[in-house]
C-alpha positions, -999 to 999 in steps of 0.1 A, spaced: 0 0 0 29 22 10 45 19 -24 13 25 -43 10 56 -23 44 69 -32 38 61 -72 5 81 -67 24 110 -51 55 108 -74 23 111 -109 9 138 -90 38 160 -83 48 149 -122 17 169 -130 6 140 -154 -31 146 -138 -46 174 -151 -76 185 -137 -103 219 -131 -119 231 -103 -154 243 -113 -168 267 -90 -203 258 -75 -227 280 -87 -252 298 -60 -285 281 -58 -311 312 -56 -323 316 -21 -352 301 -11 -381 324 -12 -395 332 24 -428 346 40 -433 355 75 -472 350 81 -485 366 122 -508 341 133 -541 347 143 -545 354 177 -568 325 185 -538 307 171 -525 300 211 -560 285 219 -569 265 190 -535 255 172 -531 220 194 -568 216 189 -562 218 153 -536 193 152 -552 166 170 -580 172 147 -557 168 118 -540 133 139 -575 116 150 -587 123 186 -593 90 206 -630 81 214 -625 97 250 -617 132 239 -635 138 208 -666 158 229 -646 177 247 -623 188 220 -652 195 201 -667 218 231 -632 236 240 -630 243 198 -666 255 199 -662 278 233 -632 296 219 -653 295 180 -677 317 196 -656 342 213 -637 345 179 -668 344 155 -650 366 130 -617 348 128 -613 329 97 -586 304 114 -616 297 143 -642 289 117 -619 268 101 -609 246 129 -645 244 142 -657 232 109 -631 200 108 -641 195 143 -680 196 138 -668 174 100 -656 148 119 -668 146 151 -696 170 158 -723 179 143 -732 177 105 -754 204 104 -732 228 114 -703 216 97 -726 221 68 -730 257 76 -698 264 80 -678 249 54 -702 259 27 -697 295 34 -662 289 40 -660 269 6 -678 304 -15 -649 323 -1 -620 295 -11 -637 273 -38 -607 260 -44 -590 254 -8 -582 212 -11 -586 212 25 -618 226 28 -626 203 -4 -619 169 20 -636 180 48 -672 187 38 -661 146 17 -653 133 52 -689 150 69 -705 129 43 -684 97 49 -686 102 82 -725 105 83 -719 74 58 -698 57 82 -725 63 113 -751 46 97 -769 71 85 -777 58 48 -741 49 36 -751 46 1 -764 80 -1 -742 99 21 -710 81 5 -723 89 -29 -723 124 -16 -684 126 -5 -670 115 -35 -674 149 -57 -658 163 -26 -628 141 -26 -625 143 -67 -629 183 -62 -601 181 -31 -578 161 -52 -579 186 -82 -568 212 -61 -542 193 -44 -532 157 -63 -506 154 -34 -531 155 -7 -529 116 5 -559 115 27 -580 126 -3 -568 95 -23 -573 74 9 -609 87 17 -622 86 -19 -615 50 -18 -624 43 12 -660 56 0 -661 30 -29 -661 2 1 -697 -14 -7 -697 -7 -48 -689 -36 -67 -659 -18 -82 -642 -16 -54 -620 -44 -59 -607 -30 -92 -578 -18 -111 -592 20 -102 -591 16 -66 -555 -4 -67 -542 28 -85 -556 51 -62 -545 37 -28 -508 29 -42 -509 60 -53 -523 77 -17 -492 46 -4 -470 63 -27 -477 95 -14 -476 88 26 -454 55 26 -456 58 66 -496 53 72 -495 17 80 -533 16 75 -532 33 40 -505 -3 30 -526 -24 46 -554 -11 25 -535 -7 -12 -520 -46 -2 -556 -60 3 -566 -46 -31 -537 -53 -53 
């Protein structure tokens, strides 16, 4: 090893390697927006967030109470109607989560969020009981609208497919494409493999 190393120095000294060093060019900075957040932001942002994980069984009323107390106190804040209409989407009630997210919808016809969560008030309804033909006929437009506003929004892909669950196509090269795709997109969500695995 020794000698190779002292043939490698004695061709680099003899200049036989010739090489350039190209200088790295600078990558443009990053653009970057400082947004204030709402002031309701300290009483509803953890609220938000477990909405957006899944709230066990045992805290879903009072999250849903604690998100409607500080709602009302805020009943001009956009971010407060926002978070109260996922909670009363998923685990409120449908009603108002109508209300809300249909007004909120006019204003931002094309927010994907919004999009999935009046989809998940019907497959929710759907998933209650309450005529899960109908109401899961209902959530599809929603996911297909959510999707076109944001084809990397994995829950969309998940929920839409979910929603097929008692049509005969479910089992079908349309619904393998969309949860591998919905797999694709959120590798991690073991229930989202387990899904696209059962279907392929």
């Amino acid at each position: 090893a020794e000698g190779l190393n002292a043939q490698l120095r004695e061709y680099v000294r003899g200049r036989r390697i010739a090489y350039r060093r190209l200088g790295q060019p600078a990558a443009a900075p990053a653009p970057i927006a400082i947004t204030a957040l709402p002031g309701v932001a300290d009483a509803l942002m953890l609220h938000h967030a477990g909405l957006r994980l899944g709230l066990p069984e045992s805290e879903q009323t009072e999250a849903v109470q604690a998100i409607r107390a500080v709602a009302q106190r805020n009943a001009d804040d956009p971010f407060a109607r926002r978070v109260l209409a996922h909670a009363e989407a998923v685990y409120g009630d449908a009603a108002a989560a109508d209300r809300l997210l249909d007004a909120l919808i006019a204003d931002s016809p094309n927010d994907a969020e919004l999009l999935y969560l009046k989809g998940m008030r019907h497959l929710r309804a759907a998933e209650e009981g309450e005529d899960w033909d109908g109401e899961a006929r209902a959530a599809r437009p929603w996911f297909v609208r959510a999707h076109r506003a944001d084809a990397n929004h994995f829950q969309t892909l998940y929920r839409y497919a979910q929603s097929l669950r008692s049509e005969q196509e479910f089992v079908s090269e349309n619904t393998a494409n969309v949860l591998l795709l919905a797999h694709q997109l959120a590798p991690q969500v073991t229930e989202i493999r387990m899904n696209a695995a059962a279907v392929v």
